[in-house]
Backbone of each chain as nested JSON, in Angstrom:
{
  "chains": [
    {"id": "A", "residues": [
      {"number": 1, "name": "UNK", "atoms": {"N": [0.869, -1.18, 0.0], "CA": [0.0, 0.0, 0.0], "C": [0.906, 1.23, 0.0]}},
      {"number": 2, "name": "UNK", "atoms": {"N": [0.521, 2.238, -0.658], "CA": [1.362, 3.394, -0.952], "C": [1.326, 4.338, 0.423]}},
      {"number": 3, "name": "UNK", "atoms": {"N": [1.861, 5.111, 0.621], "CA": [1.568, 5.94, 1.781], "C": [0.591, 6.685, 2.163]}},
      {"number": 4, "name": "UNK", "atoms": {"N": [-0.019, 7.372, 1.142], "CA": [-1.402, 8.109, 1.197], "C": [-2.396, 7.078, 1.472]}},
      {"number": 5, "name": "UNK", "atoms": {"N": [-2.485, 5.824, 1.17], "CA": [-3.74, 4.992, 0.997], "C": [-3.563, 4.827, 2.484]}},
      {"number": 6, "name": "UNK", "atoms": {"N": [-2.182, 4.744, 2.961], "CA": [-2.304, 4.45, 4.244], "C": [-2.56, 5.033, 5.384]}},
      {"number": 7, "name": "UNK", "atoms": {"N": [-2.099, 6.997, 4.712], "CA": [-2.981, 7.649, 5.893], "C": [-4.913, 7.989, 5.781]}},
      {"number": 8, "name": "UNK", "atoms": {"N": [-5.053, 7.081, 4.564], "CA": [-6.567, 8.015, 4.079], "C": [-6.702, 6.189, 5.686]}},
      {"number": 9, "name": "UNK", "atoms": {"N": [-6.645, 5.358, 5.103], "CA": [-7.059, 4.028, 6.218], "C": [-7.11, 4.945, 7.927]}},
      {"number": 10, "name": "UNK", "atoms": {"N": [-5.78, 5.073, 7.921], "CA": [-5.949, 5.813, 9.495], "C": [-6.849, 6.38, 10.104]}},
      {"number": 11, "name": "UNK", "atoms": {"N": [-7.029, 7.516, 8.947], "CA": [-8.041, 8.567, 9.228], "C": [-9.643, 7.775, 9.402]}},
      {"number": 12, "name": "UNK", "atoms": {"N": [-9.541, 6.81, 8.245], "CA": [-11.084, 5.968, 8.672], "C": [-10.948, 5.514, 9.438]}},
      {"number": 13, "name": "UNK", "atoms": {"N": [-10.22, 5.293, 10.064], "CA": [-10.148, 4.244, 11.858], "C": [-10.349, 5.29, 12.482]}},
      {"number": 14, "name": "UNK", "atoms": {"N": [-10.302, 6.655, 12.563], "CA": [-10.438, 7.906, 13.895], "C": [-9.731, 7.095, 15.046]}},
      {"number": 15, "name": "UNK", "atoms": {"N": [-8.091, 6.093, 14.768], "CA": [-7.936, 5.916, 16.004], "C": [-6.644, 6.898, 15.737]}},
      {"number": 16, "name": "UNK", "atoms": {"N": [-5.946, 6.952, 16.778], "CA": [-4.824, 7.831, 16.938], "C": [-3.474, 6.291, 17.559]}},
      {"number": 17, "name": "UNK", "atoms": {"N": [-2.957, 6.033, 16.544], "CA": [-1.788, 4.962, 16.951], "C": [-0.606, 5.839, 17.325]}},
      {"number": 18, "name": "UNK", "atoms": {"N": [0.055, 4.976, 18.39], "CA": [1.185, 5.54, 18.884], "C": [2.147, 4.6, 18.41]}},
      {"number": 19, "name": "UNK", "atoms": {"N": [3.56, 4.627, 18.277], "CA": [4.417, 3.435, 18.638], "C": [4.667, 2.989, 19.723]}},
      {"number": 20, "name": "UNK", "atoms": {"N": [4.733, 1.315, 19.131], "CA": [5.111, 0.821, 20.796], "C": [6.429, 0.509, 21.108]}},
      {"number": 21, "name": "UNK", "atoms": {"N": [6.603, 0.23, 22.241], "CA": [8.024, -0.317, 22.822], "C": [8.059, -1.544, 23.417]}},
      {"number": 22, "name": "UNK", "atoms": {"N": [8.773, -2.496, 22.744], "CA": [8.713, -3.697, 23.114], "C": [9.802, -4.039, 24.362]}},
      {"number": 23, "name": "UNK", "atoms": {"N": [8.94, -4.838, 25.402], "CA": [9.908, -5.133, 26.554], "C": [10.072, -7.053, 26.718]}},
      {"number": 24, "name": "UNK", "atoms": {"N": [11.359, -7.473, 26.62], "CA": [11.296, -8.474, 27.21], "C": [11.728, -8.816, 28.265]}},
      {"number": 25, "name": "UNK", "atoms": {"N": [11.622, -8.929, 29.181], "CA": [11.877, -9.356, 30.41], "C": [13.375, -10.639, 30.425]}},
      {"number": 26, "name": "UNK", "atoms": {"N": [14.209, -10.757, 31.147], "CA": [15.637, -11.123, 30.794], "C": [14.919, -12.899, 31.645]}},
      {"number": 27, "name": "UNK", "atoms": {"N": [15.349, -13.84, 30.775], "CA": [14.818, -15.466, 31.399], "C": [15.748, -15.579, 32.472]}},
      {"number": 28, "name": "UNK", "atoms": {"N": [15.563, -16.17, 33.617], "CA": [16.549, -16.765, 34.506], "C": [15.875, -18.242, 34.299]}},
      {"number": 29, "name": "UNK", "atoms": {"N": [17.111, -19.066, 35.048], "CA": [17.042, -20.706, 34.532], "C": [16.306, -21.279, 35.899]}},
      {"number": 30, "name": "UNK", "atoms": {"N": [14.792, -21.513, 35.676], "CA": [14.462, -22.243, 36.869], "C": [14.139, -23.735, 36.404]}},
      {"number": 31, "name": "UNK", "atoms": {"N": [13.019, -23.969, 36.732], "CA": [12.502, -25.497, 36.281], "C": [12.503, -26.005, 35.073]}},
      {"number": 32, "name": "UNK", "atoms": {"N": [13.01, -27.164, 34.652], "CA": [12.953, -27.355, 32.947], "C": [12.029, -28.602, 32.843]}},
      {"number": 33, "name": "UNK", "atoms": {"N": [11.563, -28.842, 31.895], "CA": [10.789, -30.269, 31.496], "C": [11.68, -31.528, 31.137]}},
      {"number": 34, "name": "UNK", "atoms": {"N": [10.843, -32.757, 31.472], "CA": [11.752, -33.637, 31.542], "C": [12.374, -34.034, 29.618]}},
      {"number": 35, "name": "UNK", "atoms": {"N": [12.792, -34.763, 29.252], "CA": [13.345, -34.728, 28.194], "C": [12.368, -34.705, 26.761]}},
      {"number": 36, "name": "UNK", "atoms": {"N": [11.239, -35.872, 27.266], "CA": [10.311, -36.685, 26.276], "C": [9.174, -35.521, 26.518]}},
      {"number": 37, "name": "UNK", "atoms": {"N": [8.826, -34.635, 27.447], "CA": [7.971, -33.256, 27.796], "C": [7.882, -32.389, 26.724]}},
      {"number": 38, "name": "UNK", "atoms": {"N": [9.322, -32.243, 27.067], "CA": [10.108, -30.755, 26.579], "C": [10.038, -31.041, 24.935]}},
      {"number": 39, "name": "UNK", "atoms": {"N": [10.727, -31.959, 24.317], "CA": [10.244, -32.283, 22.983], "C": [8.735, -32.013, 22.546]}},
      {"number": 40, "name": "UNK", "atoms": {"N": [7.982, -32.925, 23.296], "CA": [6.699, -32.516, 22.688], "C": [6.154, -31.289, 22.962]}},
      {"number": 41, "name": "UNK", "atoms": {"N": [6.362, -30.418, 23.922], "CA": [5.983, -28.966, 24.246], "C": [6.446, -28.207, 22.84]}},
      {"number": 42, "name": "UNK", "atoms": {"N": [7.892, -28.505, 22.782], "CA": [8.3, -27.66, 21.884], "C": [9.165, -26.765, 22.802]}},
      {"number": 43, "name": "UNK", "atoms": {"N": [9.284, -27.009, 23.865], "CA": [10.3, -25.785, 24.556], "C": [10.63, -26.611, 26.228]}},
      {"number": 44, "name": "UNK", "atoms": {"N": [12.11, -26.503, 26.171], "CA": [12.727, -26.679, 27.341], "C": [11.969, -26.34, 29.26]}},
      {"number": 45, "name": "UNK", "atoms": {"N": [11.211, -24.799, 28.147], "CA": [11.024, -23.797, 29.836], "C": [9.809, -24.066, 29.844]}},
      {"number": 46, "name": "UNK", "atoms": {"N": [9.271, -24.209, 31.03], "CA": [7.648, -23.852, 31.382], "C": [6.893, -23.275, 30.959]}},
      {"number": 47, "name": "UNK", "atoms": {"N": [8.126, -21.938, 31.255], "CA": [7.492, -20.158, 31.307], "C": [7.147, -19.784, 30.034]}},
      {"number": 48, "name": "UNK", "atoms": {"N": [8.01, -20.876, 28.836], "CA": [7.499, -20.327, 27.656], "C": [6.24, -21.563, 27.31]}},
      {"number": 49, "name": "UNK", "atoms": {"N": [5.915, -22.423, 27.808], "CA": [5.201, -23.477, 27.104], "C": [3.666, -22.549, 26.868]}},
      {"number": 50, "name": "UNK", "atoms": {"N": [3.364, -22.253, 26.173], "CA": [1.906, -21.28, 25.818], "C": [0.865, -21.706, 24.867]}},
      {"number": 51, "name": "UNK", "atoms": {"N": [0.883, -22.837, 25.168], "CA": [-0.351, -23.274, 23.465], "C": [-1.554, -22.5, 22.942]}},
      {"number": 52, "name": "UNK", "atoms": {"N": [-1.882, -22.141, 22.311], "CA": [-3.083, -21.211, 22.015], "C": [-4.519, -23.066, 22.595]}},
      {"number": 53, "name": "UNK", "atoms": {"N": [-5.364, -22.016, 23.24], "CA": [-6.419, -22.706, 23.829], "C": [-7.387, -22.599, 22.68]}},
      {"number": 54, "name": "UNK", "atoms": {"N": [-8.116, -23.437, 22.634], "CA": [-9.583, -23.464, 22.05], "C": [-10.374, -22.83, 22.859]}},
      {"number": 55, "name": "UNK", "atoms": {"N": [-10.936, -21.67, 21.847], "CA": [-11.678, -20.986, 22.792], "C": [-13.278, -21.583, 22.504]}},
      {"number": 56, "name": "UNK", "atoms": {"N": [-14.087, -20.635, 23.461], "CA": [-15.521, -20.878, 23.08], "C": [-15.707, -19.739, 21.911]}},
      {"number": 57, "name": "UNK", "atoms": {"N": [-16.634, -20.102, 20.841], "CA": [-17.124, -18.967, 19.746], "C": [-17.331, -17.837, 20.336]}},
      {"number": 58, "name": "UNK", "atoms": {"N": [-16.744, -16.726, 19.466], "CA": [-17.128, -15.527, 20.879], "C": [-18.554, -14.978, 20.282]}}
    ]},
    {"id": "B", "residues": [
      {"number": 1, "name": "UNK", "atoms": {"N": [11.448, -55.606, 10.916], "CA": [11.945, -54.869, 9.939], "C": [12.959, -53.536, 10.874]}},
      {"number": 2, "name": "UNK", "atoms": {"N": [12.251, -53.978, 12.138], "CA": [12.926, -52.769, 13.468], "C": [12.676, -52.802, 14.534]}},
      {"number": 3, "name": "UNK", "atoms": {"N": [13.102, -53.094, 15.605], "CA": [12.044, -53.031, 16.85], "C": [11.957, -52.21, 17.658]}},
      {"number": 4, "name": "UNK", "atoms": {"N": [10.77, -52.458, 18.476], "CA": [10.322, -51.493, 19.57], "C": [11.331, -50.779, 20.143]}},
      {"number": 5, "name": "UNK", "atoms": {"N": [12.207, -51.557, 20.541], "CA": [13.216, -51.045, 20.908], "C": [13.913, -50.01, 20.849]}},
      {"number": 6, "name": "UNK", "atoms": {"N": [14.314, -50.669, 19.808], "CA": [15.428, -49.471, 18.913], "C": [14.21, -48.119, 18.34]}},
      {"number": 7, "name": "UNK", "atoms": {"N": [12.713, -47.977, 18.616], "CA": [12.3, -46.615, 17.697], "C": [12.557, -46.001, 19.577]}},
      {"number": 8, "name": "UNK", "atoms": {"N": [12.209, -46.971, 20.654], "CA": [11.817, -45.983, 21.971], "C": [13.441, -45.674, 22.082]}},
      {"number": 9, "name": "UNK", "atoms": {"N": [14.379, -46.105, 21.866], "CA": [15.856, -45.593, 22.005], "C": [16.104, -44.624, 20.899]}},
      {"number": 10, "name": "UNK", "atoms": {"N": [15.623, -44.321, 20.119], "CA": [15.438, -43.213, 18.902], "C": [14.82, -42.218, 19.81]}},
      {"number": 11, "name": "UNK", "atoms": {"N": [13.666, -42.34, 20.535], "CA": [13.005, -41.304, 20.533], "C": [13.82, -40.575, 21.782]}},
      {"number": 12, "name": "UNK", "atoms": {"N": [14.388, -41.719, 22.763], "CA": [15.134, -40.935, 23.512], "C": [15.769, -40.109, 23.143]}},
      {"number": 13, "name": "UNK", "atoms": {"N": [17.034, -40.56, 22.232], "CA": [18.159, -39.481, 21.774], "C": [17.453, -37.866, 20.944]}},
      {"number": 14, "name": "UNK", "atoms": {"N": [16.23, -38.577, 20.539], "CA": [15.88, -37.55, 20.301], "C": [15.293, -35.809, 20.968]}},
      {"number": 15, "name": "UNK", "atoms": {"N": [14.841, -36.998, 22.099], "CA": [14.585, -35.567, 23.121], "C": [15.786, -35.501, 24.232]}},
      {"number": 16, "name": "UNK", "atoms": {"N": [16.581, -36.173, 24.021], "CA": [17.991, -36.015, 25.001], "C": [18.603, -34.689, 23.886]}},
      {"number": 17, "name": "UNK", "atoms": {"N": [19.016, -34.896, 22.729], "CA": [19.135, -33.927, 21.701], "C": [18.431, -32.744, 21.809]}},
      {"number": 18, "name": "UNK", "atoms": {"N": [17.12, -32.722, 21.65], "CA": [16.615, -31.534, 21.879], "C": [16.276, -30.46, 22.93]}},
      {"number": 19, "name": "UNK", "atoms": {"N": [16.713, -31.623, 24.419], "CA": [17.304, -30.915, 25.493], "C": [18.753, -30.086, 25.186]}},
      {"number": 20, "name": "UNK", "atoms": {"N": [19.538, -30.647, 24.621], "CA": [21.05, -30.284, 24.575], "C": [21.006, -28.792, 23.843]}},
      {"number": 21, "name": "UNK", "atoms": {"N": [19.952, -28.719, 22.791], "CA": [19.767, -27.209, 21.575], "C": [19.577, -26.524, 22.24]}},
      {"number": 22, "name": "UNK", "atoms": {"N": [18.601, -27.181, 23.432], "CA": [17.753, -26.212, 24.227], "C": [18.381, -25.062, 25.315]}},
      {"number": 23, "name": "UNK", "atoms": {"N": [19.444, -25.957, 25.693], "CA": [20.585, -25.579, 26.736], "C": [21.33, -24.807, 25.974]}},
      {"number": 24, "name": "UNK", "atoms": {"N": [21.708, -25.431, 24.803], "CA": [23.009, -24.64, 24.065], "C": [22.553, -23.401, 24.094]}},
      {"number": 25, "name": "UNK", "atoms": {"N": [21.082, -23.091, 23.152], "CA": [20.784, -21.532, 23.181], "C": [20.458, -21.198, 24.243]}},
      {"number": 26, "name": "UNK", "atoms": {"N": [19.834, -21.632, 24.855], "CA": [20.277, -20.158, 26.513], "C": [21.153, -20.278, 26.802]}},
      {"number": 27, "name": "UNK", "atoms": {"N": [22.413, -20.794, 26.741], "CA": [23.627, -20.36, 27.115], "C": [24.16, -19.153, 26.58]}},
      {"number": 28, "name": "UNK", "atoms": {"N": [23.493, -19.452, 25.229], "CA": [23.994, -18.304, 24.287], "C": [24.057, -17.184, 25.067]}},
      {"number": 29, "name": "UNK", "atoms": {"N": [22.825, -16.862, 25.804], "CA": [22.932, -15.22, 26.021], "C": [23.045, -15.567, 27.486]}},
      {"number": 30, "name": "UNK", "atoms": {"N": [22.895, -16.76, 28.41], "CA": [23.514, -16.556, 29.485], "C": [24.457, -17.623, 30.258]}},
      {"number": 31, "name": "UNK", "atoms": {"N": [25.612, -17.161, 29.347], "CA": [27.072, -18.41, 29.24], "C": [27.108, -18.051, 30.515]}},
      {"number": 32, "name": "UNK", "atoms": {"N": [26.918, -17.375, 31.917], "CA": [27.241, -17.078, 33.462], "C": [26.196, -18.25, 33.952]}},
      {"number": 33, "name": "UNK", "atoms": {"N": [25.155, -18.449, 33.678], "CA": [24.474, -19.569, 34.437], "C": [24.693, -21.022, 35.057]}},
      {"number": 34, "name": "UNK", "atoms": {"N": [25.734, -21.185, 35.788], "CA": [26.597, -22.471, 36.272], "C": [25.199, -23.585, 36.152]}},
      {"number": 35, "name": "UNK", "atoms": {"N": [24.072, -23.136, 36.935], "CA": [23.279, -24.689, 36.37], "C": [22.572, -25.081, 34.982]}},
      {"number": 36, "name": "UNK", "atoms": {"N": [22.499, -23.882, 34.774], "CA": [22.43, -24.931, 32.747], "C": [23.257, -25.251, 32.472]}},
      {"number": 37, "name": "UNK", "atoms": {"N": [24.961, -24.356, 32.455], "CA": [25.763, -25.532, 31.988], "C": [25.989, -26.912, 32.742]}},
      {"number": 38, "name": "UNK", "atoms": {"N": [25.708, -26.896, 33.684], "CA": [25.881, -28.465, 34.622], "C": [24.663, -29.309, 33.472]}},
      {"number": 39, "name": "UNK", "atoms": {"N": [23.596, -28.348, 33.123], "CA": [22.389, -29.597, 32.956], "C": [23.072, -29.636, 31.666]}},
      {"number": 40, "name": "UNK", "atoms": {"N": [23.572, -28.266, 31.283], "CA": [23.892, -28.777, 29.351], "C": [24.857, -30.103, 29.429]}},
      {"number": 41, "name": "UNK", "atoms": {"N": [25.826, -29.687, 29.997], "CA": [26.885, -30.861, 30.144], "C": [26.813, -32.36, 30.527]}},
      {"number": 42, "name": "UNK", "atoms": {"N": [25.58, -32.092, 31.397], "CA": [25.419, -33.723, 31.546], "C": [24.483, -34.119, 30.073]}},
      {"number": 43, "name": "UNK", "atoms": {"N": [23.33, -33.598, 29.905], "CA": [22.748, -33.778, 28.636], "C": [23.82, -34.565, 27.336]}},
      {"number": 44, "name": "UNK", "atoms": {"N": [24.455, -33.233, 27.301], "CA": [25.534, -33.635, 26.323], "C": [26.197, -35.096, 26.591]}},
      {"number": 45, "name": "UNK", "atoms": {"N": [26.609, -35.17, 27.475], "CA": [27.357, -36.724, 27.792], "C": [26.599, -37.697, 27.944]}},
      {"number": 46, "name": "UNK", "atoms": {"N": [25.088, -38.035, 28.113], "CA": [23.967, -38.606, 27.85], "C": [23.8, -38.992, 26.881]}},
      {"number": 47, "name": "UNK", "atoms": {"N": [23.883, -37.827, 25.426], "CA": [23.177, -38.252, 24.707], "C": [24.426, -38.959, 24.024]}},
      {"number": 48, "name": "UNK", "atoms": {"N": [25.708, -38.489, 24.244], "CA": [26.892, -39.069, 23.493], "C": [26.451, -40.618, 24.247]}},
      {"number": 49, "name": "UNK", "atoms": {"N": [26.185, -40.927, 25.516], "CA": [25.96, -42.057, 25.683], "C": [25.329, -43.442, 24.999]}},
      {"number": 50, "name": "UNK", "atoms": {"N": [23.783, -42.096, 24.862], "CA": [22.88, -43.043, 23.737], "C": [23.28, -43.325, 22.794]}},
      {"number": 51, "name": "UNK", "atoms": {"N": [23.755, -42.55, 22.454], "CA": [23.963, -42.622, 20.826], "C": [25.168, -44.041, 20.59]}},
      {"number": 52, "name": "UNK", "atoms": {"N": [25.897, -43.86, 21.627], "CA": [26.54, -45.14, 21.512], "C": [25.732, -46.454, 21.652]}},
      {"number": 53, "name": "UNK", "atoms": {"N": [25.076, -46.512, 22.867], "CA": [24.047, -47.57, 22.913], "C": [23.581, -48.33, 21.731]}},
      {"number": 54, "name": "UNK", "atoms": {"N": [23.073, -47.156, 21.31], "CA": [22.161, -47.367, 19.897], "C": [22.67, -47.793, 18.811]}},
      {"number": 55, "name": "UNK", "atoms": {"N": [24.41, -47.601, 18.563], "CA": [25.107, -48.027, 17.143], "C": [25.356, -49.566, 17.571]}},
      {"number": 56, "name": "UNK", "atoms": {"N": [26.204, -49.364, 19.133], "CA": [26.376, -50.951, 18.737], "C": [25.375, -51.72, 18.984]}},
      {"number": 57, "name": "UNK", "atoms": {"N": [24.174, -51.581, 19.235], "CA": [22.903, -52.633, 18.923], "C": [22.494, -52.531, 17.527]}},
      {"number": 58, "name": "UNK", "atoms": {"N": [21.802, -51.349, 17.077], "CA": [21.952, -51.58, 15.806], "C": [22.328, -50.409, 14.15]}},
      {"number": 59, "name": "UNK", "atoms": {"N": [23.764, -50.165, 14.896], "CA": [24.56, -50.185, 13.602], "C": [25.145, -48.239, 13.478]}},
      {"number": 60, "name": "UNK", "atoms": {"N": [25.342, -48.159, 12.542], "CA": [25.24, -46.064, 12.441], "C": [24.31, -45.437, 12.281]}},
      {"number": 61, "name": "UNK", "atoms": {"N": [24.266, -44.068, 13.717], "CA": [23.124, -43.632, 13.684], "C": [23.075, -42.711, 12.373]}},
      {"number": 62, "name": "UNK", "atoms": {"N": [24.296, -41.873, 12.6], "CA": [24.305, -40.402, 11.697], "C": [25.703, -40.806, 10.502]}},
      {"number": 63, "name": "UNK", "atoms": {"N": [25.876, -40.013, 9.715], "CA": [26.611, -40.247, 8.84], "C": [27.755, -39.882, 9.332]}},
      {"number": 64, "name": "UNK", "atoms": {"N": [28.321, -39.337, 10.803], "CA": [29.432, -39.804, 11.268], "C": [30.007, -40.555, 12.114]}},
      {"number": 65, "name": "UNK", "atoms": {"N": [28.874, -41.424, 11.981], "CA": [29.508, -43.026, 12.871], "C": [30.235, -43.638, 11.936]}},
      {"number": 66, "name": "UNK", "atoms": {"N": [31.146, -44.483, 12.653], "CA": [31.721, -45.71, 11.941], "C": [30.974, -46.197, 11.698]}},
      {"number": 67, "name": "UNK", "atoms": {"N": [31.709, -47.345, 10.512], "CA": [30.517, -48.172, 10.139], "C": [31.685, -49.846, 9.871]}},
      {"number": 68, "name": "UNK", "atoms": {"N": [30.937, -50.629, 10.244], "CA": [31.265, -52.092, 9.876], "C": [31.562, -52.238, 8.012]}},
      {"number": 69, "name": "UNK", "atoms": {"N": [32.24, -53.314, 7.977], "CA": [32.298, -53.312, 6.448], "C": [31.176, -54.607, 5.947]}},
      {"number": 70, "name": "UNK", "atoms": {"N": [30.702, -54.039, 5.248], "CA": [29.988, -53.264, 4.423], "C": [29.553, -52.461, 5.256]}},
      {"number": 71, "name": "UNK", "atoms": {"N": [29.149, -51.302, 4.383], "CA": [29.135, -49.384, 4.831], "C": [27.31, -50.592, 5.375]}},
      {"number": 72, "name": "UNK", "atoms": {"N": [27.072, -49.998, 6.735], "CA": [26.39, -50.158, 7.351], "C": [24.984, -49.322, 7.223]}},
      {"number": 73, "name": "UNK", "atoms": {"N": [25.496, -47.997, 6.939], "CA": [24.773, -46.824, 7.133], "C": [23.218, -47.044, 6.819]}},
      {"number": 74, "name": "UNK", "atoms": {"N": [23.879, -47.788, 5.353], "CA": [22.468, -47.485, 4.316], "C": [21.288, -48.361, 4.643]}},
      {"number": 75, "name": "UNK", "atoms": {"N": [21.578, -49.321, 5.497], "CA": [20.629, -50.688, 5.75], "C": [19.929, -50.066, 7.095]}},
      {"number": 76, "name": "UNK", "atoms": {"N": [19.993, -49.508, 7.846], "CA": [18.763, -48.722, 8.801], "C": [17.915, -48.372, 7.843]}},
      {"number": 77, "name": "UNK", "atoms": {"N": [16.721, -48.822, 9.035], "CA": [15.68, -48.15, 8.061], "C": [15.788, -46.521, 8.481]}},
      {"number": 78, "name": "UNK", "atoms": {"N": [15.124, -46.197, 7.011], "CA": [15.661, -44.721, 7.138], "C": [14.026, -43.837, 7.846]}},
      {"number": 79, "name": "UNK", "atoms": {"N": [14.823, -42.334, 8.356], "CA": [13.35, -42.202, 9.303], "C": [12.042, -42.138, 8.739]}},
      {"number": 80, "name": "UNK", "atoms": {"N": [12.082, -41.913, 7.626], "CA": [10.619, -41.762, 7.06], "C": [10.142, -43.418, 7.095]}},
      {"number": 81, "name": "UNK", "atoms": {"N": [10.45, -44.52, 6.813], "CA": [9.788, -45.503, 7.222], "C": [9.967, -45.856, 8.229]}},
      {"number": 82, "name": "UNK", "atoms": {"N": [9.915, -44.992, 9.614], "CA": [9.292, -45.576, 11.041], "C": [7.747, -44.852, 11.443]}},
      {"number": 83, "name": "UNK", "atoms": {"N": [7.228, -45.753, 12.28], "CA": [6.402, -45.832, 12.702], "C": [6.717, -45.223, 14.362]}},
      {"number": 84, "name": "UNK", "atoms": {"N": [6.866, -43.716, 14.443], "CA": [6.883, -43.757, 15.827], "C": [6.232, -43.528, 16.801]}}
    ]}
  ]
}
């Protein structure tokens, strides 16, 4: 999309976007999953294991 | 054509392995953490374990094992025909 198309879009949203600032928080090493876990999780850490849930229809 | 065995000793090395990536990259950014490297390090010597296990029962895992003569390699079944 060219630049104008993209401020005429803005303007139809009447929202006012800011930029954001992304923070990540620094991992420290606590609990890990056991070997055959962690494979199927897909990740070593807990803290990251996050599966998207099935939700109910909203 | 393979046995039980040898796919549940596959699957080990496999998540013994994917513990070891797992360790390696957070070390990456935090090589100061004395207990991941303890867990990387034992991991690591684990899976070098298995992996031995596994050749001399049955044969070369990766294309840098030794191999018996005749080249051994090629007679595993290869992973796409397992059932795991």
């Amino acid at each position: 999309m060219s630049n104008s198309e993209n401020e005429v879009k803005m303007q139809n949203l009447s929202v006012e976007y800011r930029l954001g600032e992304a923070y990540i928080p620094f991992q420290s090493y606590g609990k890990i999953f056991d070997p055959r876990t962690a494979l199927m999780n897909g990740t070593l850490f807990p803290e990251l294991y996050r599966p998207y849930r099935v939700r109910a229809e909203l | 054509m393979y046995s039980k065995d040898m796919v549940d000793l596959l699957k080990e090395i496999m998540a013994v392995d994917f513990v070891v990536y797992e360790l390696a990259l957070f070390l990456d950014t935090h090589p100061n953490d004395r207990r991941a490297l303890e867990d990387h390090n034992n991991f690591a010597m684990k899976s070098r374990q298995l992996r031995e296990m596994f050749e001399r029962k049955y044969g070369p895992l990766i294309l840098d094992s030794v191999s018996e003569f005749p080249y051994q390699y090629i007679n595993n079944p290869w992973p796409w025909e397992i059932r795991y």
